[in-house]
N, C-alpha and C positions, 0 to 999 in steps of 0.2 A: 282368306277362307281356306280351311283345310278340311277337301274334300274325302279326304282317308278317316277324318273320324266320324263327319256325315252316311260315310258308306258305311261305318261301324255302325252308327246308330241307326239305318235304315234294316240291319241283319237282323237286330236286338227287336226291334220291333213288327219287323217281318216273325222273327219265332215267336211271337207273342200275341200276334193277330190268328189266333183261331178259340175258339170257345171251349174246347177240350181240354188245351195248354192252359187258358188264365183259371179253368177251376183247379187245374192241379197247382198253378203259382198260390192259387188262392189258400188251400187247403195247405201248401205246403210252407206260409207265412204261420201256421200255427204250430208248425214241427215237422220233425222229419216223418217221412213214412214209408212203408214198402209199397213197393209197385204194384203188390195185390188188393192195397189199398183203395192205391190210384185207380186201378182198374175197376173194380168195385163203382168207386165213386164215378166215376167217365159214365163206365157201360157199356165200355168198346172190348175188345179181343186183346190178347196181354201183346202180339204183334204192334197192334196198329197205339198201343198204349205207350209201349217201348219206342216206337219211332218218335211220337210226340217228345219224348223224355231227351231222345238223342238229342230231335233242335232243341232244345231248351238248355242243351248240354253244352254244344257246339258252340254256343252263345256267351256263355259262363252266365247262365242263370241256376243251373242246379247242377250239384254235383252228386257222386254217388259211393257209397259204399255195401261191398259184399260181408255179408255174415251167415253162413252156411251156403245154403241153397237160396236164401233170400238176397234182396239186394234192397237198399235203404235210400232214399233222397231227399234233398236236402238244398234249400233255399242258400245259392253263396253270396247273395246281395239281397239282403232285406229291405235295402230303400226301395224295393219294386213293389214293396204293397204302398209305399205313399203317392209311387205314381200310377198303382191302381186305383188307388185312394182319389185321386187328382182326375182320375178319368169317369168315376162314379158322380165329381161332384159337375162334368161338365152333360153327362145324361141328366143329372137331376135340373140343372140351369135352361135345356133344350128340352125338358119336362114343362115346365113353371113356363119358359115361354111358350109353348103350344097350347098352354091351357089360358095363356092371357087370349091370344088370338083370337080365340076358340070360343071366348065369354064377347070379344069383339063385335064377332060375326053373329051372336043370337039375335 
C-alpha cells in the first residue's frame, strides 16, 4: 500500500469538495475562462474566487495564464468531468433509491 499517493489523492479531493470549486471545475470542462467569469458565475468577491482557484491550482487541477490585466484558466486534467460525471451518477442511484423506499413506506 502506498500511502503517499493516498495522501495525493485525499488533497485532490479535499480541493474539490466545496461547491464554488466543482461549478468553476464544471464551467471550466467547457473551456478556458477568465476569472471574471468565474466570479460572475460563483457570486462571491474576486478574493475569496481567487483563493478557490489557488486550491485548485495547488492540486494540478487548473492552471493559468496572464493576458494583459486578465488572467485565463484552464482545466490541466479533463478526466475530472468523468469523475464528476461518476459522482452525478452515484446522486442519481441514492435518488431512484430514496424514492423506491419512499413508494415502500405509502
Amino acid at each position: 500500500m502506498n500511502r503517499e499517493l493516498y495522501e495525493h489523492r485525499a488533497r485532490i479531493l479535499k480541493a474539490l469538495a466545496h461547491r464554488s470549486r466543482l461549478l468553476m471545475v464544471d464551467a471550466l470542462s467547457e473551456g478556458e475562462r477568465c476569472v471574471c467569469e468565474l466570479q460572475e458565475l460563483v457570486g462571491s468577491d474576486m478574493s475569496t474566487v481567487s483563493k478557490h482557484l489557488g486550491v485548485l491550482k495547488a492540486v494540478g487541477i487548473v492552471s493559468d495564464r496572464k493576458q494583459g490585466l486578465k488572467i485565463f484558466y484552464r482545466l490541466e486534467v479533463t478526466c475530472i468531468k468523468c469523475f464528476l460525471d461518476c459522482a452525478d451518477a452515484v446522486v442519481r442511484n441514492n435518488a431512484l433509491a430514496q424514492e423506491r423506499v419512499a413508494a415502500l413506506v405509502r
